[in-house]
Structure formats: structure tokens, C-alpha cells
PAVOLUM-409514 format. One record per atom (N, C-alpha, C): residue number from 1; atom name; z, x, y. Coordinates in pm, 1 decimal. Each point is the difference from the previous one (the first is absolute). Example, Ala and Ser with C-alpha at 12.3 -4.5 7.8 and 13.67 -1.06 7.14 Angstrom:
# PAVOLUM-409514
SEFI     i   at          Z          X          Y
SEFI     1    N      780.0     1319.0     -569.0
SEFI     1   CA        0.0      -89.0      119.0
SEFI     1    C        0.0       90.0      120.0
SEFI     2    N      -72.0      -35.0      105.0
SEFI     2   CA        6.0       82.0      119.0
SEFI     2    C       73.0      -77.0      109.0
# end
This chain:
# PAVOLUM-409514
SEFI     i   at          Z          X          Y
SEFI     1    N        0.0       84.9     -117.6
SEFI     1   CA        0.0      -84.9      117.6
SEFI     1    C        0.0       90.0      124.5
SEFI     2    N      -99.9      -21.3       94.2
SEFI     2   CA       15.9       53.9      132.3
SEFI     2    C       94.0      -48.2       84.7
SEFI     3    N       86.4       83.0       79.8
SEFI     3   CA       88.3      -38.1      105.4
SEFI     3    C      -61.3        0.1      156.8
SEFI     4    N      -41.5     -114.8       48.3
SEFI     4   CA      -47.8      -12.2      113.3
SEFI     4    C      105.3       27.5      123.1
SEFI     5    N      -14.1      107.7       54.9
SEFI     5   CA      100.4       45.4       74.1
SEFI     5    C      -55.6      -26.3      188.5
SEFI     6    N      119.8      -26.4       79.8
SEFI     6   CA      -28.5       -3.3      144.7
SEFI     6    C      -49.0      128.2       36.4
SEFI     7    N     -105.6      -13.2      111.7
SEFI     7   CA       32.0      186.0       72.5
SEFI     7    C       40.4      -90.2      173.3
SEFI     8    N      170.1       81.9      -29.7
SEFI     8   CA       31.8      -43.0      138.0
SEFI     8    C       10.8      118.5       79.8
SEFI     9    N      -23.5      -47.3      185.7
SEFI     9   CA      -42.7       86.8       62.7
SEFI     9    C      154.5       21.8       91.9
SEFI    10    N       77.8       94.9       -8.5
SEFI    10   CA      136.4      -25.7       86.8
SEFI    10    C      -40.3      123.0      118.4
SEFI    11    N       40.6        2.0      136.4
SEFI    11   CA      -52.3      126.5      104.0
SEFI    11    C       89.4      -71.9      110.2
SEFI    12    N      -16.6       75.7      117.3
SEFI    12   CA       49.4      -38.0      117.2
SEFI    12    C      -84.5      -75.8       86.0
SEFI    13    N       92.1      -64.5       88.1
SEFI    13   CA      -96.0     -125.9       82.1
SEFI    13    C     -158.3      114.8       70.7
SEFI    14    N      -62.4      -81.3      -36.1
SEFI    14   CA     -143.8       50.0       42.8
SEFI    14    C      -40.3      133.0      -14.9
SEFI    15    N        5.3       -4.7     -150.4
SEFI    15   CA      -29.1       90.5      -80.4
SEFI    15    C     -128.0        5.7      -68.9
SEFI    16    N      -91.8     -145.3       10.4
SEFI    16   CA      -99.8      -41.2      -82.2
SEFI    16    C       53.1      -47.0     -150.8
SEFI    17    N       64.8      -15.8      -29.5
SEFI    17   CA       13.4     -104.8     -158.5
SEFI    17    C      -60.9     -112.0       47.7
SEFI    18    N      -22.2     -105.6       90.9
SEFI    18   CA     -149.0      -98.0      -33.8
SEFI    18    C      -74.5       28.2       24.9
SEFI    19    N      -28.4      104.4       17.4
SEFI    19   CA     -151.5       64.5       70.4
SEFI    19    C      -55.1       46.9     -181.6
SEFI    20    N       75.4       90.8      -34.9
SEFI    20   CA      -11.6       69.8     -116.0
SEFI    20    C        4.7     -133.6     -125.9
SEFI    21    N       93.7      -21.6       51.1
SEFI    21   CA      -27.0     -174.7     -152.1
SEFI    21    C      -84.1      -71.5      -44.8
SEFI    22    N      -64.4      -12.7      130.2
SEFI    22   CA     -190.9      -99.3      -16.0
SEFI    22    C      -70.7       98.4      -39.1
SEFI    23    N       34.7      113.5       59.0
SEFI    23   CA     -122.3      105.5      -40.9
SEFI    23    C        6.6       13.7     -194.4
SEFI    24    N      139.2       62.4      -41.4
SEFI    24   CA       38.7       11.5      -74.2
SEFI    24    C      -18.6     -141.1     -100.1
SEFI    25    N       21.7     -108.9       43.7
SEFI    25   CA      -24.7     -173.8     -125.1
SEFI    25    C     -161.6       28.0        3.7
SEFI    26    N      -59.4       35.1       80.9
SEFI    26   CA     -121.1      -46.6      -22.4
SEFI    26    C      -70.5      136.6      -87.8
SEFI    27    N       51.8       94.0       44.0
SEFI    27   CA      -94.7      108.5     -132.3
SEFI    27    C       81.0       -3.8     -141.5
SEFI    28    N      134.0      -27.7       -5.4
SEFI    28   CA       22.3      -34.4     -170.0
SEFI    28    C       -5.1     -159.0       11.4
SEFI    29    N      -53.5     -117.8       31.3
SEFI    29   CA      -73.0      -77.0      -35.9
SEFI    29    C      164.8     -110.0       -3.9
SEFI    30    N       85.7       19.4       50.0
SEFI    30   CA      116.6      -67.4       27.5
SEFI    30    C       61.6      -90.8       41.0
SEFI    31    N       59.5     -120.5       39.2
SEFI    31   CA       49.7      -52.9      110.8
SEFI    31    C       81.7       67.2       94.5
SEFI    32    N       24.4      -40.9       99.8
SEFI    32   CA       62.1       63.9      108.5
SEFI    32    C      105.4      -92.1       61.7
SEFI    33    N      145.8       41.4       16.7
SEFI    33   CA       33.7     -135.8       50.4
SEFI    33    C      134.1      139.3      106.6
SEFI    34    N        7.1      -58.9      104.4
SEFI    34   CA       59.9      122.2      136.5
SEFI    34    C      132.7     -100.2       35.2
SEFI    35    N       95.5       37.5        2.2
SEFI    35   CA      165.7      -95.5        9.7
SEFI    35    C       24.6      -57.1      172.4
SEFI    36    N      -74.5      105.4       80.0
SEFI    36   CA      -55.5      -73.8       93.1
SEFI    36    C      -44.7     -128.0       40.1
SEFI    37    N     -123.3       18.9      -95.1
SEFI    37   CA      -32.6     -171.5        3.5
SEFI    37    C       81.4      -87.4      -40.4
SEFI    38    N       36.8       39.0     -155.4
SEFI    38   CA       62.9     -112.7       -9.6
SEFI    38    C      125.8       -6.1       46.4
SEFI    39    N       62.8       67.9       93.9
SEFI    39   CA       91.9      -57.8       35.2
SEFI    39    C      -32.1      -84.5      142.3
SEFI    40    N     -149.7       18.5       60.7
SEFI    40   CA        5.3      -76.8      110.6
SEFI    40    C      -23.3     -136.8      -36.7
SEFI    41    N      -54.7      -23.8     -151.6
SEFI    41   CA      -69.1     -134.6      -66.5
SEFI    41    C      147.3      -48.5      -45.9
SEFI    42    N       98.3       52.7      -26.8
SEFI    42   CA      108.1      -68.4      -16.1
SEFI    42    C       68.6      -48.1       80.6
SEFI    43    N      -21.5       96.9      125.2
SEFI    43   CA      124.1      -19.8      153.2
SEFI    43    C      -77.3      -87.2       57.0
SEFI    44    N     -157.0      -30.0        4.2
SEFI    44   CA      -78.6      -58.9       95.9
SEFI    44    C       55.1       12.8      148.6
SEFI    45    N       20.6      197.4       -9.3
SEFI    45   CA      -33.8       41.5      154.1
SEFI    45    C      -16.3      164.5      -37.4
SEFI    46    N      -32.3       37.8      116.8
SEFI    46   CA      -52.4      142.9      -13.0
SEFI    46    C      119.0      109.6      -14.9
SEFI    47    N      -11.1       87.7      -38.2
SEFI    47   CA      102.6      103.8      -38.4
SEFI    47    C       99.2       42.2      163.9
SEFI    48    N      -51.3      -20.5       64.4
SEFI    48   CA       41.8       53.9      159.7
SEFI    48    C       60.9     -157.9       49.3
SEFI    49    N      -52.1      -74.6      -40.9
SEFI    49   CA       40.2     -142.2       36.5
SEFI    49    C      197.2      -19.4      -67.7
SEFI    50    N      -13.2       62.2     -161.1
SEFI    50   CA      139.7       16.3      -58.6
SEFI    50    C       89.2       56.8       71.3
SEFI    51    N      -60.8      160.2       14.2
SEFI    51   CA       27.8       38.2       92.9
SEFI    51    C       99.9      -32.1      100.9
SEFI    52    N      -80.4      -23.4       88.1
SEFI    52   CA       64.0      -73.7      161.2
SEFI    52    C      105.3      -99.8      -40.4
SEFI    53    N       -9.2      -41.1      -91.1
SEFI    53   CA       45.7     -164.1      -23.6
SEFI    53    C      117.7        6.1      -69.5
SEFI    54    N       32.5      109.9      -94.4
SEFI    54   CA      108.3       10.4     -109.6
SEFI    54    C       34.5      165.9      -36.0
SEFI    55    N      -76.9       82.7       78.9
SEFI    55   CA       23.8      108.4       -5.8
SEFI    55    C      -70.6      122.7     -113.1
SEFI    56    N        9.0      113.0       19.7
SEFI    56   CA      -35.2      106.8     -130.2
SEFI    56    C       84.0      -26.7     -132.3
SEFI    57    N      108.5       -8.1        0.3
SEFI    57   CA       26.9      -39.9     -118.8
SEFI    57    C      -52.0     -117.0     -111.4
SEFI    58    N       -5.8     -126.4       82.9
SEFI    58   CA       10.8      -99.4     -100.9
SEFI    58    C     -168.0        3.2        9.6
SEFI    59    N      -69.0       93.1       93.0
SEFI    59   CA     -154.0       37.8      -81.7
SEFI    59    C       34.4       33.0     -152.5
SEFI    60    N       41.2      163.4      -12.8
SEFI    60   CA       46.6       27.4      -73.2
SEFI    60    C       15.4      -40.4     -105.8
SEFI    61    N       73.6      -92.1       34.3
SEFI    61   CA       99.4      -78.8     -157.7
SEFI    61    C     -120.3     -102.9      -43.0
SEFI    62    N      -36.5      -66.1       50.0
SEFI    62   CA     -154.0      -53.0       -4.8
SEFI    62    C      -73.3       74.3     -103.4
SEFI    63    N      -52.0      114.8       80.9
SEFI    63   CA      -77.5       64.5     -103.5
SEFI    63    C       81.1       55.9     -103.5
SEFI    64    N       89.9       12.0      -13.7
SEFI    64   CA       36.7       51.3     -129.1
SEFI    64    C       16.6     -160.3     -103.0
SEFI    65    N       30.1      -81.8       24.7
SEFI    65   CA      -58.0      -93.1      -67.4
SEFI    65    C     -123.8       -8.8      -86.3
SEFI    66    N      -80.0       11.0      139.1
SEFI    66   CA     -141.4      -26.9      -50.2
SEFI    66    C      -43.7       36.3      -60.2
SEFI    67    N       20.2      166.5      -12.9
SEFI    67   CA      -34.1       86.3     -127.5
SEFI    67    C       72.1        1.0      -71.9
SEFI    68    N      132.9      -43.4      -45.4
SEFI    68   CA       69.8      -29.0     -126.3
SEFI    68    C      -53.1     -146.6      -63.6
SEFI    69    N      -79.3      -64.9       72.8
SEFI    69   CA      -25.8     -161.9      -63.0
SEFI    69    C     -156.2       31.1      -57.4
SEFI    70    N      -52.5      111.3       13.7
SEFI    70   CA     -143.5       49.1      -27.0
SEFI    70    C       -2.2       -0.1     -167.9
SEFI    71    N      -59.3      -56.1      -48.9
SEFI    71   CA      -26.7      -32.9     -159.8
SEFI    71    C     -170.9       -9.0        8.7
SEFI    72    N      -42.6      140.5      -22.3
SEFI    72   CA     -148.0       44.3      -52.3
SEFI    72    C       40.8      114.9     -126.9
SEFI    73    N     -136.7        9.7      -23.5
SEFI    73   CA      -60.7      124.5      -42.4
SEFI    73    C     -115.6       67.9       10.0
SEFI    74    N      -37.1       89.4        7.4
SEFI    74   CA     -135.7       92.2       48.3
SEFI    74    C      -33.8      -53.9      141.7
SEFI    75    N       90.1       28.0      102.2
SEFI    75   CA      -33.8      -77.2      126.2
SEFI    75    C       21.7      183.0      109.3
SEFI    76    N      -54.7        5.5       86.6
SEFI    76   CA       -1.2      113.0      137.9
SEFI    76    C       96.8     -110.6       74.0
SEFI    77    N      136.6      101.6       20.5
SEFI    77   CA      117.5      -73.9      113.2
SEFI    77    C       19.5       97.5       53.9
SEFI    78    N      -40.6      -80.2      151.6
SEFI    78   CA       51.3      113.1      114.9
SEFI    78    C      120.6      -88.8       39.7
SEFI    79    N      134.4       80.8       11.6
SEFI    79   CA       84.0        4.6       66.9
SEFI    79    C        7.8      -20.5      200.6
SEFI    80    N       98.7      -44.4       17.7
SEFI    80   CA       -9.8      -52.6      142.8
SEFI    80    C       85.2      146.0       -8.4
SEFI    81    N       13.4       40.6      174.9
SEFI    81   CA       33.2      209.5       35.7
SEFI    81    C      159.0      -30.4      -47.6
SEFI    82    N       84.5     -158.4       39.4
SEFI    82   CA      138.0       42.4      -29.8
SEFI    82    C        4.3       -0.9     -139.1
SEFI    83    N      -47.9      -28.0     -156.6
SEFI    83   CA       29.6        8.7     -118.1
SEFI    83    C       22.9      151.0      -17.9
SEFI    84    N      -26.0      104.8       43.0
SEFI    84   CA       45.1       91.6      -32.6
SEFI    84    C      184.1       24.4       95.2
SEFI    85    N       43.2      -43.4       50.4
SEFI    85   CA      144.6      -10.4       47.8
SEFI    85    C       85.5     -102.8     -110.3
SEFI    86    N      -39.2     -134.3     -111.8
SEFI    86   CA       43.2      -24.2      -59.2
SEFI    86    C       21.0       34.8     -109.9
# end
């Protein structure tokens, strides 16, 4: 049995991990899914919008959610810049 494994991308804020992720899903033939997004598709507001509104932390705690609720396999995940502080 093959083990379909993530390649996740962890770096510092604006480092390119979604730059490198699309590049990267699309030459091994992958999905791509960036904690970014989905955490703005969950918050239905923009990351700077949390931000202002509730502060760096409970960004934070947010995204560390988001990527603990992540149930794939063989998927390109770029990390949002604070997952490497959690």
C-alpha cells in the first residue's frame, strides 16, 4: 500500500510558501489548499480585517485550528507566516 503523504510548506511571513505551493501542486500534479484561504472562507473576512478586529493572537489560534481540522492526503499546504510560531 502507498502512503499518500502532505508536502507542507512552513517559512516566515513572506517567504513565498504560496508562491512556491501552486508552483510546486501543479508540477507534481497535486491539490493545493493555503490555511490562508481557508481561514478567510471560514472567518468570511480578510486576514488584516481579524486582525484589527480581535487581534494577532486569536488570528493565530484561528489558524492553528485550521490546520489541525485539515483531513487530506497527497495535498501542497502552504502554511499562513504565523504557523511557524505555533
Amino acid at each position: 500500500m502507498i502512503k499518500r503523504k502532505n508536502l507542507i510548506l512552513i517559512g516566515m511571513p513572506g517567504s513565498g510558501k504560496s508562491t512556491v505551493g501552486v508552483i510546486l501542486a501543479k508540477a507534481l500534479t497535486r491539490p493545493y489548499l493555503d490555511s490562508d484561504i481557508l481561514i478567510q472562507l471560514k472567518e468570511n473576512r480578510s486576514l488584516q480585517d481579524i486582525v484589527d478586529a480581535d487581534g494577532y493572537m486569536v488570528l493565530r489560534d484561528i489558524e492553528e485550528q485550521v490546520l489541525l481540522d485539515i483531513n487530506c492526503e497527497n495535498h501542497v499546504i502552504a502554511t499562513g507566516g504565523s504557523a511557524a510560531y505555533s
